[in-house]
C-alpha positions in Angstrom: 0.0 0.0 0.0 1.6 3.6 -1.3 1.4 7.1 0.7 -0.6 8.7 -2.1 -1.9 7.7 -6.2 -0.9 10.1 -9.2 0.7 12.7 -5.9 -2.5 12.7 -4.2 -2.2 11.5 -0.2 -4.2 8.6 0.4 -7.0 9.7 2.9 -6.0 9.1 6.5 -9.3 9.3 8.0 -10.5 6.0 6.1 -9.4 2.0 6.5 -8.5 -0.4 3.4 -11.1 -2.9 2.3 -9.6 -6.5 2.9 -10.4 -9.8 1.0 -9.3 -13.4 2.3 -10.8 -17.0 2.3 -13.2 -15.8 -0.9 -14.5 -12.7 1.2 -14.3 -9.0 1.4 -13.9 -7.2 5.3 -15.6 -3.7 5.0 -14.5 -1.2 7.8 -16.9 1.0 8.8 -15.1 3.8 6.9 -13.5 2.2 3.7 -11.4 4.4 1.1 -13.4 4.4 -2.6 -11.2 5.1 -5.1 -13.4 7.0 -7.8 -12.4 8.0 -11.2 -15.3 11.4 -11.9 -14.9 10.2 -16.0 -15.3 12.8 -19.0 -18.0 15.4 -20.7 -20.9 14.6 -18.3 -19.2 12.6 -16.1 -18.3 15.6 -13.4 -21.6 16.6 -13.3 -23.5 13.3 -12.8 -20.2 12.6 -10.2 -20.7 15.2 -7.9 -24.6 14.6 -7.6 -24.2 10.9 -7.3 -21.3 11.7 -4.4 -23.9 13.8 -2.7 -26.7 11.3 -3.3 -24.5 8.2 -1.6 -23.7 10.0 0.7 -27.0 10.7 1.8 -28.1 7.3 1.7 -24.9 5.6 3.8 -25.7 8.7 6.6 -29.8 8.2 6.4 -29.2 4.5 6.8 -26.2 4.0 9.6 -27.1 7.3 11.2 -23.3 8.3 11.0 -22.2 4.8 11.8 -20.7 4.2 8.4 -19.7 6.8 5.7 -17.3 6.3 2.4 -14.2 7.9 2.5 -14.3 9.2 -1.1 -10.7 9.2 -2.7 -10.0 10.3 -6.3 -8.1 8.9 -8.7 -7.3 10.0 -12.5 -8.6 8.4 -15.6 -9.5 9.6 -19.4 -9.0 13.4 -20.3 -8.3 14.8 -16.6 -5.6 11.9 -16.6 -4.3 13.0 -20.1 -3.9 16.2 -19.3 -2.8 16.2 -15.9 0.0 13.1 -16.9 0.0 12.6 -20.7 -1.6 9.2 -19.8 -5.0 8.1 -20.5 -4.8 5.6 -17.7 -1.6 6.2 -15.6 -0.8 2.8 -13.5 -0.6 4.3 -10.2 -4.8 4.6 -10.7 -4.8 0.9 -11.5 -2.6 0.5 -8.5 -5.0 2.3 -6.2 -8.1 0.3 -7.8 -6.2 -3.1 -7.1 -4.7 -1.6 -3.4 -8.3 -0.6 -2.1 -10.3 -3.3 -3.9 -13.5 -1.8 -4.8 -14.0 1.6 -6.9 -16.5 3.4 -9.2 -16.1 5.3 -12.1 -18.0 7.7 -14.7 -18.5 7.4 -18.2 -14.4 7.5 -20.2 -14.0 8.8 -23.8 -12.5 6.2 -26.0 -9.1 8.2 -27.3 -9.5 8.5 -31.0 -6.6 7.5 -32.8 -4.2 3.8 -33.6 -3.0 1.5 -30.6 -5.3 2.8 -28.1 -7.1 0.8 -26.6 -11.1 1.6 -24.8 -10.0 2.8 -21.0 -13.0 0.4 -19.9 -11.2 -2.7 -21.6 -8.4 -1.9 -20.2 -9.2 -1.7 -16.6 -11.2 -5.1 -16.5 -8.5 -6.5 -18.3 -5.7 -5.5 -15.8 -7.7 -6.2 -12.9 -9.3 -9.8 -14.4 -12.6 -8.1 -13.5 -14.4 -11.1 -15.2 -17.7 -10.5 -14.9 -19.3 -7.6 -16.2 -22.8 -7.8 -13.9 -25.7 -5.6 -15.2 -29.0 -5.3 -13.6 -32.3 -4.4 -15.6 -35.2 -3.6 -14.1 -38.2 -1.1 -14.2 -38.6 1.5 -12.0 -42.2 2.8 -11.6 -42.9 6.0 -13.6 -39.9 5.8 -16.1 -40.8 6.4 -19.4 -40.9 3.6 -21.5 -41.6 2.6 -25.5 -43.0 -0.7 -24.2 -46.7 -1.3 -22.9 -45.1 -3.5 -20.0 -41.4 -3.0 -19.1 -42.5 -4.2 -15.5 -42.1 -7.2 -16.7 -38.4 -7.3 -17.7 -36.2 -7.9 -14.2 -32.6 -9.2 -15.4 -29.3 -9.5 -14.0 -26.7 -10.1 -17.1 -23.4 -11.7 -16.3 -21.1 -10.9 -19.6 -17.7 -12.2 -19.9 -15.4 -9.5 -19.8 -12.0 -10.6 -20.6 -12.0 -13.1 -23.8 -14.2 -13.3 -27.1 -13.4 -10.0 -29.8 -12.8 -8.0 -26.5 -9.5 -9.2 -26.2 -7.9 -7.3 -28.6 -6.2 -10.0 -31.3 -6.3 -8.8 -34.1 -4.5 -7.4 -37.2 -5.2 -4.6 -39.9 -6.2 -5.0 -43.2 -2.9 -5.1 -45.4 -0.2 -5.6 -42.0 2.3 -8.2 -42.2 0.5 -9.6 -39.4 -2.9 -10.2 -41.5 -1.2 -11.6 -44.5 1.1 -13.7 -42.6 -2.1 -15.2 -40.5 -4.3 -14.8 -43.8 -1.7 -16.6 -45.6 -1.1 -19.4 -43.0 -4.9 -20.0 -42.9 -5.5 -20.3 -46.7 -2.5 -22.8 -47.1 -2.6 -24.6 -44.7 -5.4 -24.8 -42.1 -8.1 -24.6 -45.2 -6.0 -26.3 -47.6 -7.8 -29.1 -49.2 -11.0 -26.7 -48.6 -13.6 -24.8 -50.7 -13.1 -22.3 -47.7 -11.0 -19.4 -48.2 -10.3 -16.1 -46.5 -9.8 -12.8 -49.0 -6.6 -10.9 -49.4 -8.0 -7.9 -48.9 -9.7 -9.1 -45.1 -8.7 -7.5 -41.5 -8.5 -10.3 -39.2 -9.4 -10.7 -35.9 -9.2 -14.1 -33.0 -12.2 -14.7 -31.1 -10.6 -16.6 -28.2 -13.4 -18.6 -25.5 -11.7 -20.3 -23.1 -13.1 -23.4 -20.5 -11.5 -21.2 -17.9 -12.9 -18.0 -18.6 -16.5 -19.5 -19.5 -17.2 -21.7 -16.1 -15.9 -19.1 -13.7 -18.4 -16.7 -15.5 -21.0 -19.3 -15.2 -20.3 -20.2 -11.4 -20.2 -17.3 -10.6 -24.1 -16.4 -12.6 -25.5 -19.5 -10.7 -24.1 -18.7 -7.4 -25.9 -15.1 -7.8 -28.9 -16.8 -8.9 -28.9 -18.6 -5.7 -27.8 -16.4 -3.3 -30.6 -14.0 -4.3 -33.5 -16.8 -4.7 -33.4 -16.5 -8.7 -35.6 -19.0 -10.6 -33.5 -19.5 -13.6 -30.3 -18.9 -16.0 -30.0 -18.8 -19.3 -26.6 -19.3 -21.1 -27.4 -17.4 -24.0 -24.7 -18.1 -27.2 -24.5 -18.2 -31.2 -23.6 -22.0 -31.1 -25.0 -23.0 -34.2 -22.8 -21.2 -35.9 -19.7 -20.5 -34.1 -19.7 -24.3 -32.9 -16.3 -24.5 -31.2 -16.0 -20.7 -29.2 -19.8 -20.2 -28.4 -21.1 -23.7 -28.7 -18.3 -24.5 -26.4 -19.3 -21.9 -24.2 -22.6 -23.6 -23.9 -21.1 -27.0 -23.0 -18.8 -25.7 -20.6 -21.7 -23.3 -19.3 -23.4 -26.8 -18.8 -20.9 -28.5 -17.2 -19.9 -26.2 -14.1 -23.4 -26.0 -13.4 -23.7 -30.1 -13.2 -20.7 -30.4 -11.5 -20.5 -27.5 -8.8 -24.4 -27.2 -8.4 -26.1 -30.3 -8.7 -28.1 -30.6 -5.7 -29.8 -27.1 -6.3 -30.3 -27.1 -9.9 -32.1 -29.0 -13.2 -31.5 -28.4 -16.2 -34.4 -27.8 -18.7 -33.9 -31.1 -20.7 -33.8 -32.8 -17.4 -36.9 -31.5 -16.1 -38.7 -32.5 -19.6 -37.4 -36.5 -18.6 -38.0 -36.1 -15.0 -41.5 -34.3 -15.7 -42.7 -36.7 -17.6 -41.8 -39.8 -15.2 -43.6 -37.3 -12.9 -47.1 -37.1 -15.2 -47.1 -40.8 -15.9 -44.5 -43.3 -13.7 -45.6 -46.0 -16.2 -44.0 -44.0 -19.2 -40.9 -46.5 -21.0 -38.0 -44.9 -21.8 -38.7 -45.3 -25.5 -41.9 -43.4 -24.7 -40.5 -40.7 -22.5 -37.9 -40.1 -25.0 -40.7 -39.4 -27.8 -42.0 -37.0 -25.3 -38.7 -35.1 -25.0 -38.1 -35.4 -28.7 -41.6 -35.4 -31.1 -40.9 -37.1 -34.2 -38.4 -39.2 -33.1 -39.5 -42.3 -34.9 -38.1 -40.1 -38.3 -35.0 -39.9 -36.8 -32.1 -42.2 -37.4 -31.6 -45.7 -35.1 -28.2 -44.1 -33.7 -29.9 -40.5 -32.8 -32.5 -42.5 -31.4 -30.3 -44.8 -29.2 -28.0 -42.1 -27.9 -31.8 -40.2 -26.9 -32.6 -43.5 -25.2 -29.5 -44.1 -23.4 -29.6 -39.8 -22.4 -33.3 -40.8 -20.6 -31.9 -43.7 -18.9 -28.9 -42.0 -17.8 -31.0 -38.9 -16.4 -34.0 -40.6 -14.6 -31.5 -43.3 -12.8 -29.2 -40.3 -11.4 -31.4 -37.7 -11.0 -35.3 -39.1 -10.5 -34.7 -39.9 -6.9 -33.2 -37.0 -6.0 -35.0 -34.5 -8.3 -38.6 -36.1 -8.8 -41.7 -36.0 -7.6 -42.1 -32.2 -8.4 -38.5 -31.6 -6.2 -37.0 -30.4 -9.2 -39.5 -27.6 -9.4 -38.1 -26.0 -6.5 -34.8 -26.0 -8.1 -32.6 -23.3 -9.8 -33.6 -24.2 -13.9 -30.4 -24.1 -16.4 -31.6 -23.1 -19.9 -29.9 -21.9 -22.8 -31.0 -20.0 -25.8 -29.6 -18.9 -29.1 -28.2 -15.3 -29.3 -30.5 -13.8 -32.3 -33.8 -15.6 -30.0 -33.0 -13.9 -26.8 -33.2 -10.6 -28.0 -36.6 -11.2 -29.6 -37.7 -13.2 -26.4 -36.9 -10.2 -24.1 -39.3 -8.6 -25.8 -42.3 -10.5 -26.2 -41.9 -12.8 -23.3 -39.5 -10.9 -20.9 -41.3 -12.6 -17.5 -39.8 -15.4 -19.1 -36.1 -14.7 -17.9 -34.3 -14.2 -14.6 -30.1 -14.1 -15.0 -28.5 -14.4 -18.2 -24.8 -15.7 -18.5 -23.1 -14.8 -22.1 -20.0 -14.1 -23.8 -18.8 -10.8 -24.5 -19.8 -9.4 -27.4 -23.6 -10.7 -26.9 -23.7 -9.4 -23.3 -22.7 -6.0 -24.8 -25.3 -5.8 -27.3 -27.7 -7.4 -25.1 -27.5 -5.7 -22.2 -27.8 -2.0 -23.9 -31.2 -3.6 -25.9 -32.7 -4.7 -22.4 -31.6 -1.3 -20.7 -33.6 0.2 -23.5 -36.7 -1.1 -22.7 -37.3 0.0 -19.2 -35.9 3.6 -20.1 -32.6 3.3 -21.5 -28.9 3.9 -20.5 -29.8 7.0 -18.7 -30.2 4.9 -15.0 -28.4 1.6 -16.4 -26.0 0.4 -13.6 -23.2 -1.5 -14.0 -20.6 -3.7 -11.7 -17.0 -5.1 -13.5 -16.3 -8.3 -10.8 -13.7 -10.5 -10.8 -12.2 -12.5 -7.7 -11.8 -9.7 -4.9 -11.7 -6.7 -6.9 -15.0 -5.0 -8.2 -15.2 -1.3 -10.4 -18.6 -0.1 -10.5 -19.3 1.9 -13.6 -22.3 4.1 -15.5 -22.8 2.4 -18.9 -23.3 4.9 -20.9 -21.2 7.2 -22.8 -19.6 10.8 -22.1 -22.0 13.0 -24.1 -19.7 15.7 -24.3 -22.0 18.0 -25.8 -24.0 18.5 -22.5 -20.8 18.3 -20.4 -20.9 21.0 -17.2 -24.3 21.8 -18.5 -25.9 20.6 -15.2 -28.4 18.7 -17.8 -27.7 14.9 -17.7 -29.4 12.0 -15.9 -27.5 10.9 -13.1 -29.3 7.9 -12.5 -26.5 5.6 -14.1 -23.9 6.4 -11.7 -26.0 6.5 -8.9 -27.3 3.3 -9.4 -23.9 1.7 -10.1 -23.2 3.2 -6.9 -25.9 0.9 -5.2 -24.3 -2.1 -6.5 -21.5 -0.8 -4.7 -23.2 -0.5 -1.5 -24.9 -4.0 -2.3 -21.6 -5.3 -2.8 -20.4 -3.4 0.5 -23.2 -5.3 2.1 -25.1 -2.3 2.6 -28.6 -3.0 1.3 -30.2 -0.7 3.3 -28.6 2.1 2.6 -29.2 1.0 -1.5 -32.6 0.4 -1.0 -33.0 3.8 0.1 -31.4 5.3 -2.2 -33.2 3.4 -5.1 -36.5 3.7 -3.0 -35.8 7.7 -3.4 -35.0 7.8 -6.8 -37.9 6.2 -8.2 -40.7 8.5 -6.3 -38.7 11.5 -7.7 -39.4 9.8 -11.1 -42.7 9.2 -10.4 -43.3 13.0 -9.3 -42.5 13.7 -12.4 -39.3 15.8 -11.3 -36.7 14.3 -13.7 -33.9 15.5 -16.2 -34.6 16.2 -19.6 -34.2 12.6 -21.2 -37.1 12.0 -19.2 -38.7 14.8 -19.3 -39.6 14.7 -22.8 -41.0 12.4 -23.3 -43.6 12.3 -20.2 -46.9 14.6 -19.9 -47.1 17.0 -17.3 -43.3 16.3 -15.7 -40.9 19.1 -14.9 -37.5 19.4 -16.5 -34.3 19.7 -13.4 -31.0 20.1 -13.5 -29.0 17.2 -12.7 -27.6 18.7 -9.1 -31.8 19.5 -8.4 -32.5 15.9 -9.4 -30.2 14.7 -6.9 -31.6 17.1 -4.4 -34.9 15.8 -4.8 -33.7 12.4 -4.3 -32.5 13.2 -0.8 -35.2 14.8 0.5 -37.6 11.7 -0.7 -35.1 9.5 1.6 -36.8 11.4 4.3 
């Protein structure tokens, strides 16, 4: 542990968040490292500050408070140290354990890499963890965004995110394009054109099942009723599919007294409707048309029946499994259709990068978009906390923006803290300010009868409603 971060003192009126055996220790006054981010990031920063604060006092009664310590990131970093993201920031972010952050610009220009990558790659945050839900009185395009409540678990280190790739015309592309054509697809109609960039979509057995595990022990932990390993396996058999497989296979073997998987609960359900079923029967159930298929599909469906109901019916029948933690999966395309139509359908998603990235900005958009969508980047012992939208530096120190991102990513901090009552309040507050129609002017506009704020008035409002 250093003095001070990028010359600034650490504070000494706050204690250092601990981790050991798989669990943090939180003192009573733990040091936050926060990073304010860029354009609107110092505006939606000092109101969320002022808003936590609030909540931690309100809710302890001065027994607990944050210890707020900053550290530099994105433009303030740049210009302050000519470094986007200097490692003494990192440092301080691995030293205290758990931080927060504002929106980062992406530096425009070759060989720089997002800020955002960056940090969860350094830190092996693994899990990006993003919560959507509707709060009451937030405008909304759909006629019931009540009924979406998710919690996304993306992969955050592997897949396109981790940054293989070469440029179109580099010795590197033609060298890989080159090796590829003659020899990998030699003998093949398949062939990759000159004139491609190329890019490695890594998906590792590691990086999938600690992703998983740690989706299923959430779901768990916070009486979930199902998760879906969402992927593009029918394409992209041997990075997603395996994703899938592996998704599968950490939840059988780390989980298996507390949860059924949905092809298991077809077999066992059926055994439960009719006890007389035959396998042969049971397995026409599970598989309609089966007696088109071919004799080895069929056997291996057989054998798949018998192997299920003699390891799992004692344990898991009689409706026992329906009390159980269900393990689905779904193809990528699918899921973003189903989270429409049928979003009651779905509880906590697991995926791999670059779907949890599209997916979890499309769901964020339905109950009132990236405005007050929260984020957590988790890995094992260190957590960053993060609003997940951009820096909109056209409204920046315009006192304009919705803060709502930031200060619910600072609730998952608290969560994370283990101070739920203090989040609870906070989010409690928030959404009656929404629903007195008192809201910035994303909202605003597009609800009858509401008044526009500023965003420090906005987070006024949401501390006199802890009241």
């Amino acid at each position: 542990m250093k003095d001070s971060y990028n010359g600034v003192p650490v504070p000494k009126d706050g204690s250092v968040i601990t981790y050991h055996s798989g669990s943090f220790l939180i003192p009573d006054n733990p040091i936050i490292p926060y990073i304010e981010g860029d354009g609107t990031g110092r505006d939606i920063w000092r109101a969320a500050q002022r808003v936590l604060d609030a909540g931690i006092k309100r809710s302890f009664g001065g027994k607990r408070r944050i210890v707020w310590y900053e550290v530099f990131g994105g433009e303030k970093a740049y210009r302050k140290f000519n470094d986007w993201l200097p490692q003494e920031t990192v440092d301080a972010c691995r030293d205290f354990r758990v931080s927060i952050k504002g929106p980062l610009t992406t530096p425009i220009g070759g060989g720089i890499r997002s800020l955002n990558v960056t940090l969860r790659q350094t830190l092996d945050l693994y899990a990006c963890q993003r919560p959507v839900k509707y709060y009451q009185g937030v405008p909304s395009m759909m006629k019931h965004p009540e009924k979406l409540n998710v919690v996304i678990f993306r992969e955050n280190t592997e897949d396109v995110y981790a940054g293989v790739e070469w440029k179109q015309g580099s010795d590197g592309a033609k060298k890989i394009i080159d090796f590829i054509n003659n020899e990998m697809l030699a003998g093949t109609k398949k062939h990759i054109r000159e004139d491609s960039g190329i890019g490695i979509k890594p998906i590792s057995v590691f990086g999938t099942k600690r992703l998983v595990y740690r989706a299923i022990q959430y779901a768990l932990d916070n009486n979930r009723r199902m998760v879906t390993l969402v992927h593009k396996g029918n394409i992209m058999k041997f990075t997603e599919g395996a994703f899938n497989e592996w998704g599968y296979e950490i939840a059988k073997a780390s989980f298996r007294d507390h949860i059924i998987t949905e092809r298991e609960s077809w077999v066992i359900g059926n055994k439960d409707a009719n006890p007389k079923l035959t396998i042969e029967q049971n397995a026409e159930l599970v598989e309609p048309g089966l007696s088109l298929a071919n004799e080895d599909f069929r056997k291996k469906l057989y054998a798949e029946v018998k192997e299920t109901l003699d390891r799992l019916y004692e344990s898991h029948g009689n409706g026992k499994w329906k009390k159980m933690l269900m393990v689905n999966d779904r193809i990528a395309d699918s899921i973003f259709q189903q989270l429409i139509v049928r979003p009651d359908e779905y509880d906590v998603l697991a995926t791999p990068n670059l779907n949890g990235d599209y997916l979890s900005d499309a769901a964020a958009a339905q109950v009132g978009g990236l405005g007050i969508a929260p984020g957590g980047n988790i890995g094992d012992g260190y957590a960053v906390f993060e609003a997940t939208h951009g820096t909109a530096p056209k409204y920046a120190d315009k006192d304009m923006v919705n803060p709502g991102s930031v200060i619910l990513g600072g609730c998952m901090l608290l969560g994370h803290l283990g101070w739920t009552e203090a989040a609870q309040k906070i989010e409690s507050a928030m959404e009656k300010t929404i629903q007195d129609k008192t809201v910035t002017y994303d909202f605003e506009r597009q609800m009858e009868g509401a008044k526009k704020v500023k965003t420090s008035e906005f987070a006024d409002l949401i501390i006199k409603n802890m009241e």
